[in-house]
DODREN-166538 format. One record per residue (C-alpha): residue number from 1; chain; x, y, z. Coordinates in steps of 0.001 Angstrom, whole numbers, plus 500000, padded with zeros to 6 digits. Layout:
<pts>
   num   chaine       px       py       pz
   NUM        A        X        Y        Z
...
</pts>
This chain:
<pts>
   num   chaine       px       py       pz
     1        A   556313   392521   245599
     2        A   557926   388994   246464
     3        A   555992   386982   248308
     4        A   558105   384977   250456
     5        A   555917   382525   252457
     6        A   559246   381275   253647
     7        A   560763   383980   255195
     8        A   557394   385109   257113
     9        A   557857   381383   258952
    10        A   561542   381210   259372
    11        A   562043   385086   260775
    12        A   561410   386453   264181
    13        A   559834   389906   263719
    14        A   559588   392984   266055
    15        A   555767   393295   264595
    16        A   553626   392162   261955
    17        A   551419   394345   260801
    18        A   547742   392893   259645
    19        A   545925   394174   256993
    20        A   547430   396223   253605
    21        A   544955   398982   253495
    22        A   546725   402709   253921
    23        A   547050   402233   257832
    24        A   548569   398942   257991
    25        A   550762   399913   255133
    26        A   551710   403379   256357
    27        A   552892   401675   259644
    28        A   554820   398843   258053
    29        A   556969   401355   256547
    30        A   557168   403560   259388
    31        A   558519   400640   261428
    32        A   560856   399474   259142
    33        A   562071   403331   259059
    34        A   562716   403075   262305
    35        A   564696   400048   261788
    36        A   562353   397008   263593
    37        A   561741   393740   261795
    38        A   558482   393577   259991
    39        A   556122   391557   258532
    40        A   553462   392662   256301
    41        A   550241   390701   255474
    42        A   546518   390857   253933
    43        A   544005   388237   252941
    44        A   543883   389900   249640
    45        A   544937   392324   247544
    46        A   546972   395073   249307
    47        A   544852   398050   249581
    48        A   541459   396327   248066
    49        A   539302   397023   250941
    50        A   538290   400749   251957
    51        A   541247   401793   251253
    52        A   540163   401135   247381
    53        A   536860   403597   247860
    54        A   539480   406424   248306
    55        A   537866   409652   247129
    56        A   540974   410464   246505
    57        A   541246   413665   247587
    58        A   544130   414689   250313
    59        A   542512   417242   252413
    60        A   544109   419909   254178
    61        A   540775   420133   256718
    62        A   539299   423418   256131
    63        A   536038   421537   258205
    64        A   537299   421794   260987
    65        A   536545   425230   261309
    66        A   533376   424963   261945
    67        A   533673   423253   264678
    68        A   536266   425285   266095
    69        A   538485   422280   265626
    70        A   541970   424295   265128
    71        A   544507   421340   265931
    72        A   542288   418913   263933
    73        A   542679   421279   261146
    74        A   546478   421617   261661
    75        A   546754   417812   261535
    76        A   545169   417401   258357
    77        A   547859   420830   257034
    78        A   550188   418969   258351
    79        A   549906   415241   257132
    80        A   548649   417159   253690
    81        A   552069   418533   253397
    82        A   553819   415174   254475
    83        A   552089   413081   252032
    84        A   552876   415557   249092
    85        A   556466   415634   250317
    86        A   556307   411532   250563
    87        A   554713   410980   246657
    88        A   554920   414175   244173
    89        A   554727   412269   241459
    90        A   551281   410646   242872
    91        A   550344   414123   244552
    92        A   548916   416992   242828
    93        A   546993   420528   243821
    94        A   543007   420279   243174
    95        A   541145   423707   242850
    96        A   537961   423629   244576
    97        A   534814   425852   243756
    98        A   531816   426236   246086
    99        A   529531   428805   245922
   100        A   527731   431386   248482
   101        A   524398   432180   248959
   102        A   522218   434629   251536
   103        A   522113   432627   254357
   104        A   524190   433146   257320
   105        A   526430   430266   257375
   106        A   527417   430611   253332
   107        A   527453   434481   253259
   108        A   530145   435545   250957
   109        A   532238   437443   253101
   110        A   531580   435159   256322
   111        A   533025   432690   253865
   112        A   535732   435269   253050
   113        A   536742   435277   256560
   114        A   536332   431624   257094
   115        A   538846   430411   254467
   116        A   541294   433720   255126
   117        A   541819   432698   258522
   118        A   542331   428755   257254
   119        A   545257   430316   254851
   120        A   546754   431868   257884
   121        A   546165   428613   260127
   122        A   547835   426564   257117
   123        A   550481   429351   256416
   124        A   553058   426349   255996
   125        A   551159   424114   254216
   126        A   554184   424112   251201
   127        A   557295   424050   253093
   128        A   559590   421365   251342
   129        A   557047   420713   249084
   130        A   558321   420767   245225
   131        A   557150   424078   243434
   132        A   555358   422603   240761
   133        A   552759   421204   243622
   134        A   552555   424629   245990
   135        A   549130   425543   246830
   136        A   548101   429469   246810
   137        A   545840   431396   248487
   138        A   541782   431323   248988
   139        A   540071   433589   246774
   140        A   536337   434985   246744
   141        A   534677   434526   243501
   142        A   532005   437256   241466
   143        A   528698   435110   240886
   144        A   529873   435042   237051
   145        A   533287   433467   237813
   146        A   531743   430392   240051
   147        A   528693   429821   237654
   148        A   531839   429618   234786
   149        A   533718   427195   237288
   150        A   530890   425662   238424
   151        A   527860   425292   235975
   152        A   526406   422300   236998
   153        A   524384   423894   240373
   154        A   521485   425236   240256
   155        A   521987   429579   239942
   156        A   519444   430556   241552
   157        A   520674   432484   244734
   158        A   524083   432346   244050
   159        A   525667   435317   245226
   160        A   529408   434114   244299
   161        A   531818   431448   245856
   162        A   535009   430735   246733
   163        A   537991   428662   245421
   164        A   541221   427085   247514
   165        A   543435   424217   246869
   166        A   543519   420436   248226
   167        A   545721   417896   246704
   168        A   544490   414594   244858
   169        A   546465   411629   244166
   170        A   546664   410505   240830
   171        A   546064   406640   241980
   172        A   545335   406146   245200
   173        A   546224   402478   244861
   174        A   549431   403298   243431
   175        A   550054   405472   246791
   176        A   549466   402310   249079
   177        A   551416   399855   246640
   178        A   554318   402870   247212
   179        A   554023   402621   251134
   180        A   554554   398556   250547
   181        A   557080   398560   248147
   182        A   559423   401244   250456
   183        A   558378   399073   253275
   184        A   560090   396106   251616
   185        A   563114   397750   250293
   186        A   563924   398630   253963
   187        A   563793   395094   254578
   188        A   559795   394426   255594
   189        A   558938   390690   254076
   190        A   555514   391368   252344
   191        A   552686   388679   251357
   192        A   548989   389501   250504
   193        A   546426   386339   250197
   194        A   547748   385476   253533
   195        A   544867   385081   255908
   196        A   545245   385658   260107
   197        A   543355   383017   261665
   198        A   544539   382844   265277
   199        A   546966   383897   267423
   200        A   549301   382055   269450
   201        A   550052   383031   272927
   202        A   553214   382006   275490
   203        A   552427   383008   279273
   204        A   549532   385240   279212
   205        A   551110   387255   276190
   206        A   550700   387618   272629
   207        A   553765   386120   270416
   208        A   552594   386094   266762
   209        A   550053   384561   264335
   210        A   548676   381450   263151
   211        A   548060   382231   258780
   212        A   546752   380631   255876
   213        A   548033   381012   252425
   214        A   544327   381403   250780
   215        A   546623   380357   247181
   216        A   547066   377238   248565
   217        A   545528   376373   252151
   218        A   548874   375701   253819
   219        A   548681   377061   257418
   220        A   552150   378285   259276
   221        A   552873   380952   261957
   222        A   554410   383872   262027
   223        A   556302   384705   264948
   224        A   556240   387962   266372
   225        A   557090   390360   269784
   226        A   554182   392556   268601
   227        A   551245   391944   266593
   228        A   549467   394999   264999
   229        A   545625   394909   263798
   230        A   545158   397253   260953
   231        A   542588   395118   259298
   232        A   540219   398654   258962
   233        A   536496   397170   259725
   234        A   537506   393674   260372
   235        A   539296   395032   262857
   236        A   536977   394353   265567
   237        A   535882   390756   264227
   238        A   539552   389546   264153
   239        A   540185   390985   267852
   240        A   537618   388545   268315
   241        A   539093   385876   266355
   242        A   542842   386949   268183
   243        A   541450   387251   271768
   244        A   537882   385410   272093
   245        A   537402   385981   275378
   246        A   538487   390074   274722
   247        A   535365   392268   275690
   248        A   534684   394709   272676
   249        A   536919   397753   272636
   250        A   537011   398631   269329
   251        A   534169   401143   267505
   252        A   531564   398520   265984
   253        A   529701   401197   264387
   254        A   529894   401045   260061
   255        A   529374   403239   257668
   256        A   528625   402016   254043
   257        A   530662   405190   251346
   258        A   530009   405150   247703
   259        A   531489   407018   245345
   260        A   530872   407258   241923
   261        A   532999   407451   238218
   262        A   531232   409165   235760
   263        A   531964   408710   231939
   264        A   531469   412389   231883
   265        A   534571   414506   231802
   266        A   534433   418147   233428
   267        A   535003   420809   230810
   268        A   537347   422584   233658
   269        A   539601   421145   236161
   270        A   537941   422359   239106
   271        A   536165   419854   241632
   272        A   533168   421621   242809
   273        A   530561   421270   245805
   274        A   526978   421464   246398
   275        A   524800   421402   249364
   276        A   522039   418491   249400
   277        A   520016   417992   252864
   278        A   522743   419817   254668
   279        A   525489   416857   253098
   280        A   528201   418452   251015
   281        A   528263   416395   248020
   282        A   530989   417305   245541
   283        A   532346   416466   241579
   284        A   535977   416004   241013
   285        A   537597   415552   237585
   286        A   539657   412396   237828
   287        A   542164   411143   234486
   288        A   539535   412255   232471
   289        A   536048   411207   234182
   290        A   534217   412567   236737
   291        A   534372   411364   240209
   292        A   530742   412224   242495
   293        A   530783   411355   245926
   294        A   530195   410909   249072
   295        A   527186   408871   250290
   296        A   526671   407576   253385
   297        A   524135   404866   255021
   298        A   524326   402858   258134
   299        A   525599   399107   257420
   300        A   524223   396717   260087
   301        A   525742   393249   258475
   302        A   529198   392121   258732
   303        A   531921   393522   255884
   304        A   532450   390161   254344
   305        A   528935   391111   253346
   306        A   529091   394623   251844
   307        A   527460   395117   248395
   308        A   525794   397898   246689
   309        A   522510   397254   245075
   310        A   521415   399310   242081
   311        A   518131   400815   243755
   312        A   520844   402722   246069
   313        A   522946   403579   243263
   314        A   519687   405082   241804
   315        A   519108   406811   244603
   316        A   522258   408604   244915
   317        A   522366   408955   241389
   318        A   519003   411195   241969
   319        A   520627   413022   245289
   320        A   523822   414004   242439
   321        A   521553   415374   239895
   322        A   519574   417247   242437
   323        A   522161   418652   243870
   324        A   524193   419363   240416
   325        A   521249   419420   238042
   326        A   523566   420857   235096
   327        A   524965   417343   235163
   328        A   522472   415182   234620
   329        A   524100   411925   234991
   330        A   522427   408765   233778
   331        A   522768   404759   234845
   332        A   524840   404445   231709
   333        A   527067   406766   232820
   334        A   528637   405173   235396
   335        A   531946   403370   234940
   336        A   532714   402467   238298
   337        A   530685   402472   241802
   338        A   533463   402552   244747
   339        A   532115   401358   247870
   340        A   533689   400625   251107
   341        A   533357   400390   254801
   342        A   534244   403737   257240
   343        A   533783   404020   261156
   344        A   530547   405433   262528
   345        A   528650   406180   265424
   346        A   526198   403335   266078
   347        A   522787   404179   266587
   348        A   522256   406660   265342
   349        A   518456   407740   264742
   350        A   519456   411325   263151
   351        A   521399   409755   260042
   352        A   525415   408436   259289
   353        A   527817   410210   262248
   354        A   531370   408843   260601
   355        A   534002   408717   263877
   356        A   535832   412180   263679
   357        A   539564   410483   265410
   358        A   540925   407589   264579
   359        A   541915   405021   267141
   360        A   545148   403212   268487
   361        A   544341   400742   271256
   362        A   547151   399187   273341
   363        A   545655   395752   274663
   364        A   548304   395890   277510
   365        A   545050   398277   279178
   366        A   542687   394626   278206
   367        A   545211   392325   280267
   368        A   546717   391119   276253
   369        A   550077   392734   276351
   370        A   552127   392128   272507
   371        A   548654   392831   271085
   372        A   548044   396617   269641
   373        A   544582   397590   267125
   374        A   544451   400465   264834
   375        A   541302   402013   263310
   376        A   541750   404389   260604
   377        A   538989   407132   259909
   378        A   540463   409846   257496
   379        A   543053   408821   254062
   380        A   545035   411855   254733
   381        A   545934   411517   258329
   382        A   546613   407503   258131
   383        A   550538   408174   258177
   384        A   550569   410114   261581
   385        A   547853   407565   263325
   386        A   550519   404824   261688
   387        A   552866   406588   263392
   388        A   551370   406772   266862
   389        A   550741   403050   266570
   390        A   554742   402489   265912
   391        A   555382   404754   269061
   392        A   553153   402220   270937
   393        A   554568   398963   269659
   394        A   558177   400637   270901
   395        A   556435   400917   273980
   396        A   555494   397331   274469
   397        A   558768   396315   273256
   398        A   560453   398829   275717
   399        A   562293   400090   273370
   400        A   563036   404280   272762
   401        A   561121   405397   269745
</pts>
């Protein structure tokens, strides 16, 4: 990446694009697709926020059935299949393994049914995609073939399971670098430890941003028809910082992830799930460790903030093992703790509600037309809300998509 301080000052853009995570990235290099003039900045490393707690799994959003969610679920096919299309070499097909039990809602053959109908729903899921990354068919499992795939849950009850294919990327941070670097080679001018600090304004509208270089404290600004906030969740702190007087429009609710790597390497290369107080926790082999995720608690400070202490690592340590007690992880086992920031519900007494849609907000609506927010909820579906958000900055520059 060339960081050219210079050209962000001397160049009038069509947008720049705040924050480097997978949204703000995904849309730089949509616009610059689409031929506008685009600047691209974070405060620090591209992609080191949430974007960096990636489970890194590309899912096609087989959940969504049980909410009846059928054009969710074709969204996530969809943006599955454009993503593997987009990075094969980063892209690969991941086996799952769950198992079934008696109850009603993990019978075997309601199960069957479940993930026969999402292979007809996602019936396209490999057109254009290369060969070598095609995903096949659901299949029910015997009780011995899922205890094989999957020995580290507990047997008792098992009845069977079944396996079907997601993708995960190889390096997930390698997959947002990608989305920069083709931004820039289509003629986006790029800069990371370049802090927003203000914006500046001309007759009631929003014309660009006052920065600082955080290498060396030098403040310029960057002038622009449309401004885009992707900064994920500062998003809603630097509307503030944009537009003080803005009312809140933005989700304020946060959710703190973690994710764990595990210096334990799966003997099969099968991620497998596990139910644990109704959560679906799952393990994932990942270049040769073991990736356990997700949990979820309510985060009440502000993200500058966010840490992870080790009593909650212990305690989802414990929630891992109970749910997958062939594992039995220990504290020295643990390479790596991911944690990062997602959208949530706020207030919520029952336990973590992460926001199901992401969100593009045109401030034109607020009375701050040049001024457009994006708020990412899902890895896999960043490049079509990027999209929408591109569609929207045409709008405000009255220009046909």
């Amino acid at each position: 990446v060339q960081r050219d301080l210079g050209r962000l000052a001397d160049t009038d853009f069509d947008v720049v694009v705040v924050g480097g995570g997978i949204y703000g990235t995904t849309a730089a290099w949509d616009a610059a697709l689409r031929g506008l003039s685009v600047a691209l900045i974070d405060r620090a490393d591209f992609g080191s926020g949430t974007s960096f707690n990636s489970a890194k799994t590309v899912h096609g959003g087989v959940r969504m059935l049980q909410s009846g969610n059928i054009l969710g679920l074709r969204q996530f096919v969809q943006e599955r299949r454009a993503l593997s299309r987009i990075a094969p070499h980063l892209i690969h097909p991941m086996p799952f393994v769950i198992p079934t039990d008696r109850s009603f809602s993990r019978h075997r053959w309601l199960m069957r049914i479940a993930f026969a109908l999402n292979d007809f729903l996602a019936g396209d899921r490999n057109h254009g995609v290369d060969p070598a990354n095609h995903l096949p068919h659901s299949r029910l499992l015997s009780r011995t073939e899922c205890l094989r795939l999957n020995p580290f849950i507990d047997p008792d009850g098992v009845t069977g399971g079944i396996k079907w294919f997601d993708c995960q990327m190889h390096n997930s941070d390698r997959v947002n670098l990608s989305f920069v670097l083709s931004a820039e080679a289509k003629g986006a001018v790029v800069a990371n430890y370049v802090e927003c600090i203000g914006a500046n304004r001309h007759n009631g509208r929003v014309n660009g941003i006052t920065v600082r270089d955080r290498l060396n404290g030098e403040q310029f600004d960057i002038r622009a028809r449309v401004v885009l906030n992707a900064a994920g969740p500062w998003a809603p702190s630097l509307l503030t910082k944009l537009i003080p007087e803005a009312r809140p429009t933005l989700p304020h609710g946060l959710s703190k992830a973690m994710n764990l790597i595990l210096e334990k390497p799966m003997a099969h290369q099968h991620a497998v799930g596990g139910q644990r107080n109704s959560r679906l926790l799952f393990l994932a082999p990942w270049r040769g460790f073991t990736l356990a995720g997700t949990s979820h608690t309510h985060f009440k400070s502000v993200p500058d903030t966010l840490s992870v202490t080790q009593p909650e690592v212990e305690e989802f340590l414990r929630d891992i093992n109970n749910t997958f007690p062939g594992l039995s992880a220990e504290l020295k086992d643990i390479r790596l703790v991911h944690r990062g920031l997602l959208p949530s519900q706020e207030d919520n007494a029952t336990g973590v509600r992460l926001l199901k849609q992401s969100a593009v907000r045109d401030h034109r609506q607020d009375g701050f037309p040049g001024l457009i927010s994006i708020l990412g909820v899902r890895y896999t579906t960043a490049r079509y809300t990027a999209q929408q958000a591109i569609d929207t900055v045409f709008s405000v520059l009255h220009v046909a998509a």
